[in-house]
VOPAGU-2260 file (C-alpha; in pm, 1 decimal, decimal comma):
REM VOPAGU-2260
SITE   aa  ch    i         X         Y         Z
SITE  UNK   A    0       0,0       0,0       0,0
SITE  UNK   A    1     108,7     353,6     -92,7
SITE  UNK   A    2      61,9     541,7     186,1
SITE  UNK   A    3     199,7     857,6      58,2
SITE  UNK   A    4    -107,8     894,3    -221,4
SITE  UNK   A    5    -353,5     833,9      78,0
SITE  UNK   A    6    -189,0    1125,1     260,0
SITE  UNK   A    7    -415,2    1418,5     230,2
SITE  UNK   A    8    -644,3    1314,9     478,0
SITE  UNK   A    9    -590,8    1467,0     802,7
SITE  UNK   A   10    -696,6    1256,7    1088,2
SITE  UNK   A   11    -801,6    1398,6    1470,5
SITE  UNK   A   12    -708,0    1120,0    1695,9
SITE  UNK   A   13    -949,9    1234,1    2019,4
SITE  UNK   A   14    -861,7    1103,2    2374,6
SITE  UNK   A   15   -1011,1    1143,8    2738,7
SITE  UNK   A   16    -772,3    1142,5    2981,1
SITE  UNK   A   17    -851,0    1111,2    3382,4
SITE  UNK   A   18    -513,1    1034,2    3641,3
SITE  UNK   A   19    -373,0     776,4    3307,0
SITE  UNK   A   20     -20,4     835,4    3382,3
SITE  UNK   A   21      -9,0     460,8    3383,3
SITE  UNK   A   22     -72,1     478,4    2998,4
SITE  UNK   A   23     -70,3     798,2    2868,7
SITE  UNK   A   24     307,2     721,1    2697,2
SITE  UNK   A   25     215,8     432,4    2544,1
SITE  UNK   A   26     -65,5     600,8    2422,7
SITE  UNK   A   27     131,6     858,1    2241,5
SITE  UNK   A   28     398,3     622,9    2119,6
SITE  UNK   A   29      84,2     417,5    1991,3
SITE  UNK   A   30      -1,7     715,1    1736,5
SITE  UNK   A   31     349,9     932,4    1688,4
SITE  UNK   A   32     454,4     632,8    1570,5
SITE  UNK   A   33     213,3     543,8    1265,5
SITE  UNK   A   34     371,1     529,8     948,3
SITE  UNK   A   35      40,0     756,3     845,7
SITE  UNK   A   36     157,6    1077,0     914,8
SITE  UNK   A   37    -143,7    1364,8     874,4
SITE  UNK   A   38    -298,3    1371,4    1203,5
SITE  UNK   A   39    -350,9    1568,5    1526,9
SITE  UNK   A   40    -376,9    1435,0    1871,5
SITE  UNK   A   41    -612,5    1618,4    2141,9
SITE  UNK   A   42    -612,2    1479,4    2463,4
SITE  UNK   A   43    -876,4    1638,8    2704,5
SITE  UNK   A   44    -713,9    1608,6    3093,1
SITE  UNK   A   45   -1051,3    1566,3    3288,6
SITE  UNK   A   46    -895,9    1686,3    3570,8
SITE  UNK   A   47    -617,8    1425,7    3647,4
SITE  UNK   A   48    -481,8    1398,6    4022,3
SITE  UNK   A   49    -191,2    1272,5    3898,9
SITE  UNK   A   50      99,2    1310,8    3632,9
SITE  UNK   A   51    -108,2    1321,6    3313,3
SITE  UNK   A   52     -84,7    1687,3    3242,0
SITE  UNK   A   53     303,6    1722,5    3314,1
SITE  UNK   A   54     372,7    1378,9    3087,7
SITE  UNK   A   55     144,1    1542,0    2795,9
SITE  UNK   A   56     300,1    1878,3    2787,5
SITE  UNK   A   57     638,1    1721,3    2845,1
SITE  UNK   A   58     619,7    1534,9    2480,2
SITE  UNK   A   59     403,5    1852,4    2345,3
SITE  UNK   A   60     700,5    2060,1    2399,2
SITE  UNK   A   61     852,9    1849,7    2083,6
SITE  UNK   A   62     552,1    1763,6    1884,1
SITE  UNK   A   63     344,5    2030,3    1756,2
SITE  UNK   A   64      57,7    1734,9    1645,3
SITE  UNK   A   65     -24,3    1729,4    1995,0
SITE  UNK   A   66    -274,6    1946,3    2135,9
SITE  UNK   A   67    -361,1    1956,4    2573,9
SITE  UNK   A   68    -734,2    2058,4    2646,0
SITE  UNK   A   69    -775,8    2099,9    3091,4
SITE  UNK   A   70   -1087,2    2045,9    3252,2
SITE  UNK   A   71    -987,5    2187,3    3564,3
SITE  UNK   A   72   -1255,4    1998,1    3703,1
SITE  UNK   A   73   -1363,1    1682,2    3622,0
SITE  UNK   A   74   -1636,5    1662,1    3374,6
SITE  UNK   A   75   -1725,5    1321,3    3293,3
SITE  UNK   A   76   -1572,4    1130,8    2953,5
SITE  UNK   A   77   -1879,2    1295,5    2753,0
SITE  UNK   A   78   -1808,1    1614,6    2820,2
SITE  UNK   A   79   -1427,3    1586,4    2767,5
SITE  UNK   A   80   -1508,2    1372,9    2432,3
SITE  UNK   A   81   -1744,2    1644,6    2313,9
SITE  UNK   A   82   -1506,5    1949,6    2368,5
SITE  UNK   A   83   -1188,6    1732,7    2146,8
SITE  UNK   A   84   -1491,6    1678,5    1894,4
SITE  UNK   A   85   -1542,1    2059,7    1892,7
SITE  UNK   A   86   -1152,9    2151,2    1867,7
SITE  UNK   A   87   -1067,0    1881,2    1561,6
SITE  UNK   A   88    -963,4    2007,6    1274,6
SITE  UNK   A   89    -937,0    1683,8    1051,5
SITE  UNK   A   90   -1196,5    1603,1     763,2
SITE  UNK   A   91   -1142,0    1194,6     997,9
SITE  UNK   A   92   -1223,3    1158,8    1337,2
SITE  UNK   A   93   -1125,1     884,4    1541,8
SITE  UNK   A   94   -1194,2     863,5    1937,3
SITE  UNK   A   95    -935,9     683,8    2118,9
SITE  UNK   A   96    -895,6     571,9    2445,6
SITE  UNK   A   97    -610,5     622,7    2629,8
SITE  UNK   A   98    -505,4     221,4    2708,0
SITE  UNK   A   99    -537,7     176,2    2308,1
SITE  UNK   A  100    -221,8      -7,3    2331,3
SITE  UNK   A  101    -369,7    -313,2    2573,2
SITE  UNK   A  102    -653,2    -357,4    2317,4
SITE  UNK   A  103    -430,4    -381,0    1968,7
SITE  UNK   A  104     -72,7    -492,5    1866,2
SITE  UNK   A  105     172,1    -187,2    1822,8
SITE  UNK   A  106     108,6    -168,8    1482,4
SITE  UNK   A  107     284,9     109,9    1293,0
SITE  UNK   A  108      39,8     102,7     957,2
SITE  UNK   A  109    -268,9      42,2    1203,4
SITE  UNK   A  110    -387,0     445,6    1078,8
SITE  UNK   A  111    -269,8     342,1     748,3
SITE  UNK   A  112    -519,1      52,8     723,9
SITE  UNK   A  113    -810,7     276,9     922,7
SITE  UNK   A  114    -748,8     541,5     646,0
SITE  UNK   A  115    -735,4     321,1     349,7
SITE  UNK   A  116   -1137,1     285,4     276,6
SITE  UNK   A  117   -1183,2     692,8     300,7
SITE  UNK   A  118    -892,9     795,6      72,3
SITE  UNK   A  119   -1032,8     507,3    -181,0
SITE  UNK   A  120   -1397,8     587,3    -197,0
SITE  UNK   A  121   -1522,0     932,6    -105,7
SITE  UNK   A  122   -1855,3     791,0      -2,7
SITE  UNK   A  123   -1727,5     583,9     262,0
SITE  UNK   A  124   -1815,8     742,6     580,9
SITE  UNK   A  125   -1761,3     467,6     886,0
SITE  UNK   A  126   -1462,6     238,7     895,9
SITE  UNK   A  127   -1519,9     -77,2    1142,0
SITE  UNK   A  128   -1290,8    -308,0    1241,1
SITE  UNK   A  129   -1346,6    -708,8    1321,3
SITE  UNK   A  130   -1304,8    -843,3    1695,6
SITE  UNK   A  131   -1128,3   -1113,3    1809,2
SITE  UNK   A  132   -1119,1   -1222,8    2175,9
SITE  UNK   A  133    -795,7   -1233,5    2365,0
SITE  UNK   A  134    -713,5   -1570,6    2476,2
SITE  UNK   A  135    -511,9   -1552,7    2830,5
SITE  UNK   A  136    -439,3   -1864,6    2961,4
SITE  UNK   A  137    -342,6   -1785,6    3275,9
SITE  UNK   A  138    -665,5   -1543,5    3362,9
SITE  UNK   A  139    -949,2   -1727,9    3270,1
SITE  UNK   A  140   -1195,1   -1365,3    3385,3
SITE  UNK   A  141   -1040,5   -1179,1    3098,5
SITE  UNK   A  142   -1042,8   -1466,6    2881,6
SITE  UNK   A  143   -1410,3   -1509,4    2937,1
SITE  UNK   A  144   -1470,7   -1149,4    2941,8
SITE  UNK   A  145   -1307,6   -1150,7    2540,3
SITE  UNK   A  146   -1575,5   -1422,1    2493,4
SITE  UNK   A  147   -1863,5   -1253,9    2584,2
SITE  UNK   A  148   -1787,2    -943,7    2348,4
SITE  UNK   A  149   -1704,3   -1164,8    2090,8
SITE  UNK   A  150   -1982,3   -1394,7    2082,8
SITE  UNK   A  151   -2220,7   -1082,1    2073,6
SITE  UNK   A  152   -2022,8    -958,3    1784,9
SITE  UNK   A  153   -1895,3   -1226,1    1570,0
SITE  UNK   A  154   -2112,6   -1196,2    1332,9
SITE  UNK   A  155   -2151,3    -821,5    1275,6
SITE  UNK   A  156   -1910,4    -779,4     962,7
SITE  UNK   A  157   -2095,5    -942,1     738,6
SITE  UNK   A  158   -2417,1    -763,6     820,9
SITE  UNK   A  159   -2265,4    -420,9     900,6
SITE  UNK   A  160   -2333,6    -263,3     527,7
SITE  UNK   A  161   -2702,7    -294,5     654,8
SITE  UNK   A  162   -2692,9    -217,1    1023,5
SITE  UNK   A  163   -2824,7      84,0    1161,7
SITE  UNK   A  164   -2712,7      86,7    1523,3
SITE  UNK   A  165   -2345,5      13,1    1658,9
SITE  UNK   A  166   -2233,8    -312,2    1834,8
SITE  UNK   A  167   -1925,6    -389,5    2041,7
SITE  UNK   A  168   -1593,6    -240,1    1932,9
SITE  UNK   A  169   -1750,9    -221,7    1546,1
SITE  UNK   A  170   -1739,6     146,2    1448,4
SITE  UNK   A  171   -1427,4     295,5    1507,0
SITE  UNK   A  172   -1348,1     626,7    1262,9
SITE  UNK   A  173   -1558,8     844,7    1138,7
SITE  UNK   A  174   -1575,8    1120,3     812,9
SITE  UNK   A  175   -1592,1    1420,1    1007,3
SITE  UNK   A  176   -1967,3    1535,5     900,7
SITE  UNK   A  177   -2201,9    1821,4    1062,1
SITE  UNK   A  178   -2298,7    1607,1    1380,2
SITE  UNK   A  179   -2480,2    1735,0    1672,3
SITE  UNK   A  180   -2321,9    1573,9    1963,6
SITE  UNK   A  181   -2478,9    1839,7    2185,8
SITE  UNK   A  182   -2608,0    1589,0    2465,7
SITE  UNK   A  183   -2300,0    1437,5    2461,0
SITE  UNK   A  184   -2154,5    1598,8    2806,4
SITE  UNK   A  185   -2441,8    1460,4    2958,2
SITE  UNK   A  186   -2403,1    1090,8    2890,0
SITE  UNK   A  187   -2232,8     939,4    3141,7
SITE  UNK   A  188   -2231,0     550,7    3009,7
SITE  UNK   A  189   -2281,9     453,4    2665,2
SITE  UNK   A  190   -2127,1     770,8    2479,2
SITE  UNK   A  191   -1900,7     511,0    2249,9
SITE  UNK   A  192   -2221,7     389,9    2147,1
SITE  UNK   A  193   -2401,2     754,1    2121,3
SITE  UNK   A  194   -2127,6     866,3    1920,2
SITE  UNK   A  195   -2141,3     583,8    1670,4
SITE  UNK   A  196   -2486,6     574,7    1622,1
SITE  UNK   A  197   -2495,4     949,1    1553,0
SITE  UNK   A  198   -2244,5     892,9    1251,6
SITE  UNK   A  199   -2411,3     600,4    1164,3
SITE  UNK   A  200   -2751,7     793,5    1106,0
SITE  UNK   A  201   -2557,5    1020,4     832,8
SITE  UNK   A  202   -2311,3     810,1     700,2
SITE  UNK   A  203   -2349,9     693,2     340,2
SITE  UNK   A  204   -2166,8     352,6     247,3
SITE  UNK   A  205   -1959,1     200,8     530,3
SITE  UNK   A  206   -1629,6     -10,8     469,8
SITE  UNK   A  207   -1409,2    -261,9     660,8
SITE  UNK   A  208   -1045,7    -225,1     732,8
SITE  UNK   A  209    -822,9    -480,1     640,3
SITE  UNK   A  210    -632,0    -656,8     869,2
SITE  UNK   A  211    -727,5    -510,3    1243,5
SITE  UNK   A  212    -866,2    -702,5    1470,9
SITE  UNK   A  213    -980,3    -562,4    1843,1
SITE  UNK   A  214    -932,2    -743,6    2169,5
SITE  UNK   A  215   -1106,4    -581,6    2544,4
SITE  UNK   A  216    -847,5    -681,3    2697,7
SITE  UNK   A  217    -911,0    -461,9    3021,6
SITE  UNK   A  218   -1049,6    -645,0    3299,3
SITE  UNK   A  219    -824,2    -870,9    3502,6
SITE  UNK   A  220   -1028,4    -929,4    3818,1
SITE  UNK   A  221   -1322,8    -940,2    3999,8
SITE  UNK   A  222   -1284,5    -592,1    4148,9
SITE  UNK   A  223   -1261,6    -467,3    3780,8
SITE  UNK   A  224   -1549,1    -620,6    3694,0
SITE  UNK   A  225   -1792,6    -476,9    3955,8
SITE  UNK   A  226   -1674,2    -128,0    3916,5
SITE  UNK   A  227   -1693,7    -168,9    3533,0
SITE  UNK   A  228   -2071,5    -323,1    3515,5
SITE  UNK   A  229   -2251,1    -166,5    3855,5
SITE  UNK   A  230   -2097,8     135,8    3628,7
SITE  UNK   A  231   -2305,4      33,7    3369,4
SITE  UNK   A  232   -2634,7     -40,0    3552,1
SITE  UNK   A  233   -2575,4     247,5    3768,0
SITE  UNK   A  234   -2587,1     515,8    3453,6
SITE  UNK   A  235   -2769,3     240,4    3259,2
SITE  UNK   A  236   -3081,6     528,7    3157,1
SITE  UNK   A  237   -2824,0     731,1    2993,8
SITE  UNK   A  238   -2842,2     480,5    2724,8
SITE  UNK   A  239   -3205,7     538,9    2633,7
SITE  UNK   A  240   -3006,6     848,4    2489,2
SITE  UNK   A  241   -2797,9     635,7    2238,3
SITE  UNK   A  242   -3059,0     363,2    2147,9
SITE  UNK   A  243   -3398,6     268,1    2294,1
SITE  UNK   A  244   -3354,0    -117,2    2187,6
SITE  UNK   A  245   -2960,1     -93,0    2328,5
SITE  UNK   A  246   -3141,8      24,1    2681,2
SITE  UNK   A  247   -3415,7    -257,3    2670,2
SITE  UNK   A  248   -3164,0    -527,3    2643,4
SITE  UNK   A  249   -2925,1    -365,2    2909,5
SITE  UNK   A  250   -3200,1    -329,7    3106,1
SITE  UNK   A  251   -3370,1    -644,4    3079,4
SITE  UNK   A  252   -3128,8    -887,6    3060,4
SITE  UNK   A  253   -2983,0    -835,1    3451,9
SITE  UNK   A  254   -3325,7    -859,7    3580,4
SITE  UNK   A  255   -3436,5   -1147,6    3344,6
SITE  UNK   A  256   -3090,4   -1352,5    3441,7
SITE  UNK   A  257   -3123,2   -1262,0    3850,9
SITE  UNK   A  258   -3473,2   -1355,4    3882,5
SITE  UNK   A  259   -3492,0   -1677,5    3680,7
SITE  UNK   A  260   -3154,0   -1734,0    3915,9
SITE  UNK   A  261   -3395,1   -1683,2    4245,3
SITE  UNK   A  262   -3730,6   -1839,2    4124,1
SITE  UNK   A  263   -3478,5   -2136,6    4038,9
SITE  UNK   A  264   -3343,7   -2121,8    4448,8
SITE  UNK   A  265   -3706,2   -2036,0    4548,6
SITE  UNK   A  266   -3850,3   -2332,3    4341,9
SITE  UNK   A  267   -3561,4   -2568,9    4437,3
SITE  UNK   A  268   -3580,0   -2467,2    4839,7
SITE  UNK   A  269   -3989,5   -2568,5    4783,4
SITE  UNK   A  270   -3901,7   -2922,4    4646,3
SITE  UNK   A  271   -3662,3   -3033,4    4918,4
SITE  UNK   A  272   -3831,5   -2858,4    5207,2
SITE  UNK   A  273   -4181,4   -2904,3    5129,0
SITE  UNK   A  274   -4177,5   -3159,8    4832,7
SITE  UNK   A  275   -4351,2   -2910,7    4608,5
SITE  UNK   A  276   -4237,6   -2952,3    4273,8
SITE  UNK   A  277   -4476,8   -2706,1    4088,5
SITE  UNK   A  278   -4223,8   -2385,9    4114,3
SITE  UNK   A  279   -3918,0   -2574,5    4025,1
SITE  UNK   A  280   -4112,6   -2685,2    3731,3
SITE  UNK   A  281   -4190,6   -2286,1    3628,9
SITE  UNK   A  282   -3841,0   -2165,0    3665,8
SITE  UNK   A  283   -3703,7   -2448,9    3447,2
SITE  UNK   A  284   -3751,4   -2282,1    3109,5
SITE  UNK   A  285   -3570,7   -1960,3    3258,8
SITE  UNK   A  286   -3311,0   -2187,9    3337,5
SITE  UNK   A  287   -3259,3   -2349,5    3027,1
SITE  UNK   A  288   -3219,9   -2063,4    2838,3
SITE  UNK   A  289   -2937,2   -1953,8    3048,4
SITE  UNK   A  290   -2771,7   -2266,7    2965,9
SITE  UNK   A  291   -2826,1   -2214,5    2619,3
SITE  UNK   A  292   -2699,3   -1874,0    2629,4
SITE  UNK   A  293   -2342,5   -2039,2    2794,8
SITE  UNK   A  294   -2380,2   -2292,4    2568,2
SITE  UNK   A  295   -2405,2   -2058,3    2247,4
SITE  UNK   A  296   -2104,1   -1859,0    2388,6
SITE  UNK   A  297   -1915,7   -2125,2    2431,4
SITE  UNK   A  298   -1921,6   -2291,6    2081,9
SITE  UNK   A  299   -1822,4   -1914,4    1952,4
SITE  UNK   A  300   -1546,0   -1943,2    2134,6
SITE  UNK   A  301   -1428,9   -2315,8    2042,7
SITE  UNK   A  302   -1194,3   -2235,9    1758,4
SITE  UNK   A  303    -998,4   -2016,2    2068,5
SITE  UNK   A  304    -995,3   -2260,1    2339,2
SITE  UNK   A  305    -710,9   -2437,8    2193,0
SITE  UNK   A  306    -624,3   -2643,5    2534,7
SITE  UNK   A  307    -813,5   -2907,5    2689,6
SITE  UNK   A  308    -764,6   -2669,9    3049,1
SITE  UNK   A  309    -891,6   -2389,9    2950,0
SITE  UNK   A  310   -1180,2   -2552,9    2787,1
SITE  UNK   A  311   -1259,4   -2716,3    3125,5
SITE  UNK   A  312   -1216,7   -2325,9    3322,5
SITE  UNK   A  313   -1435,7   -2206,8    3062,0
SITE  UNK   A  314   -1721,3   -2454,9    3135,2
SITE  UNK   A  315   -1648,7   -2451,2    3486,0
SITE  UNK   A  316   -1643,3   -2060,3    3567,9
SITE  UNK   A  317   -1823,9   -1917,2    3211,2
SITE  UNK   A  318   -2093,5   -1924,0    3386,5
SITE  UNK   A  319   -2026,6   -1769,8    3732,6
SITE  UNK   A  320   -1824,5   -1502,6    3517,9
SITE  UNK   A  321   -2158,5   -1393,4    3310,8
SITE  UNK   A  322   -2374,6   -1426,1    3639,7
SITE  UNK   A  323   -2142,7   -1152,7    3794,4
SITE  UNK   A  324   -2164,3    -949,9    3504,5
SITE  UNK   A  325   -2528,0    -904,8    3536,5
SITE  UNK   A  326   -2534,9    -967,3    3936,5
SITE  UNK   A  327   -2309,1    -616,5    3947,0
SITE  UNK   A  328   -2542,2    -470,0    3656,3
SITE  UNK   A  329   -2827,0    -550,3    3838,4
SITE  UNK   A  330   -2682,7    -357,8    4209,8
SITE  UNK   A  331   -2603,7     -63,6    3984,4
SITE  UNK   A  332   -2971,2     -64,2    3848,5
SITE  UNK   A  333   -3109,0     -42,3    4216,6
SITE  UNK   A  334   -2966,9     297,8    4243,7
SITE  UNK   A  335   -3158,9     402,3    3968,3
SITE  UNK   A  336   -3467,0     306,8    4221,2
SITE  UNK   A  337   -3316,7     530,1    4483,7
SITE  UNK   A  338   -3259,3     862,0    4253,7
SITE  UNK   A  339   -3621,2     855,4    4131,3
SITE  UNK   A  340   -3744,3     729,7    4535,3
C-alpha cells in the first residue's frame, strides 16, 4: 500500500484522559509512531490527580501534532469527548482511548489501514474493524470477558453494510460530518455507542479495514469487573439516549438472568423442604435458556480454546463469570430506584 497517495487526509485522533499516567506514553507512542503521518492528537485532561498533564506537555514541547485541552474539574468522559470533537480540525475523526495499546498490537500502519477505505472511496463514511477475543491462559476472567464481546459480535461484519445501530468495538473512525453531539456531556455511560450511532444515522456507504482485529483486553479481576458493570447499571438510563432497543436489552437482561436465578433457588428450596415440585417446574424454562446462552457462547469461542484446560475453566467458571456481570449490573440498576425514590 502507498501510503503517501492516501496522505491528504488529516486525521483527529481524540482522547479522554482522567489520572492515566499509567498509559498515557504508550498512548502517544501508539499514534506518533504510525507510518500515516497527517494527524492531530487532542487529549482532554478531565482533571487528572496525577501526572497526566506534566507527561502530555512534556512530549508537546517536541511535537506540535499534539494538542492539551484541561478540565480543571472533572467533567465526565462525555463532556471531555465532546469538547476534542469541537476543537478537531481533521476532515477523519477517530476517538481513542487512552489504554489503546492493551486492546491492539503496536502496529505502525494500524492508521494506514483505518485510512485506506476513506482515501479510496469518497462515499465511505464509517470504517469498522473485526473483533477477536484475547485468549489468556493464565486469567481465565479476561479470557471469558473476550468471549462474551465476541460472541455478541462475531457476526456483525458481514451484516454491518445494513446495520443501523453500533455493536461492540464495530465502528471505530468516522468522516468528520455536521454532527450534533450536543447531549453528549451529559451521557455518562454509553457515549461510544451515542457517538457511533450518531455517525451512523448520516453516514453513506460504510467499509471494513483490512487486517485489524480488536481485543477488550481490560479487565483482570473481579474488582474490575464490579466497578466496570454496577458502572453500567448504575448510569444504565443514559443509554435510552444512544438507542432505545440498546437500553431494553441492558435493562432487561440483569433482571431477566437474577430472577430466573432466584425463582430457580425459590422453586428448588420448595421441592426439598416441602416436596412441592410445581415452582421448580416454572423456573425451568428460565433456566434453560441460560444454559443455552453459555452454551451458544461457548461454541463461539471453540476455535480459541485451543487447550483441553482452559476448555474445562471455561465450562467450569463461564458461567459464574456472566452471572457476575449481570449480578453487578443488576446492584447498579437499584440505584436508579433510589434517585427517582
Amino acid at each position: 500500500m502507498n501510503s503517501s497517495s492516501n496522505n491528504n487526509l488529516k486525521v483527529s485522533i481524540i482522547a479522554a484522559a482522567y489520572n492515566e499516567e499509567r498509559n498515557i506514553k504508550n498512548f502517544l507512542a501508539f499514534w506518533l509512531n504510525q507510518t500515516y503521518q497527517n494527524l492531530e492528537i487532542i487529549i482532554v485532561d478531565d482533571g487528572s490527580k496525577d501526572n497526566t498533564v506534566t507527561l502530555i506537555k512534556t512530549e508537546q514541547k517536541n511535537n506540535p501534532k499534539l494538542t492539551l485541552i484541561e478540565n480543571k474539574i472533572n467533567k465526565g468522559i462525555g463532556y471531555s469527548r465532546y469538547m476534542g470533537f469541537l476543537a478537531a480540525t481533521g476532515e477523519i475523526i477517530k476517538f481513542s482511548d487512552t489504554d489503546i495499546a492493551n486492546d491492539y498490537p503496536l502496529d505502525p500502519t494500524f492508521l494506514e489501514r483505518l485510512i485506506k477505505p476513506f482515501a479510496e472511496n469518497d462515499d465511505v463514511d464509517v470504517v469498522y474493524i473485526d473483533y477477536t477475543p484475547l485468549i489468556d491462559e493464565k486469567n481465565i476472567l479476561r479470557t471469558m470477558e473476550n468471549i462474551f464481546y465476541y460472541s455478541r459480535v462475531a457476526k456483525t461484519p458481514q451484516n454491518y453494510q445494513t446495520r443501523t445501530t453500533p455493536a461492540g468495538h464495530m465502528p471505530t473512525i468516522f468522516r468528520n460530518k455536521k454532527i450534533d453531539l450536543a447531549v453528549l456531556p451529559d451521557i455518562k455511560n454509553g457515549e461510544d455507542r451515542y457517538i457511533a450511532n450518531e455517525f451512523l444515522k448520516k453516514s453513506r456507504k460504510r467499509a471494513q479495514a483490512e487486517g485489524i482485529y480488536c481485543a477488550d483486553a481490560c479487565l483482570k479481576t473481579f474488582t474490575e469487573l464490579k466497578k466496570r458493570y454496577f458502572s453500567y447499571g448504575k448510569n444504565s438510563l443514559d443509554i435510552w439516549q444512544v438507542n432505545k432497543l440498546i437500553f431494553l436489552k441492558h435493562l432487561t437482561k440483569p433482571f431477566a438472568v437474577i430472577t430466573a436465578i432466584i425463582l430457580f433457588l425459590i422453586g428448588l428450596i420448595d421441592f426439598v423442604f416441602c416436596q412441592q415440585i410445581n415452582y421448580l417446574l416454572l423456573t425451568l424454562p428460565f433456566v434453560a435458556l441460560l444454559l443455552l446462552f453459555e452454551i451458544i457462547t461457548l461454541v463461539y469461542s471453540l476455535p480459541y480454546l485451543k487447550t483441553i484446560e482452559l476448555l474445562i475453566k471455561a465450562v467450569l467458571f463461564g458461567p459464574l463469570i456472566v452471572f457476575a456481570r449481570y449480578f453487578y449490573t443488576f446492584l447498579g440498576m437499584t440505584q436508579i430506584f433510589k434517585k427517582l425514590a
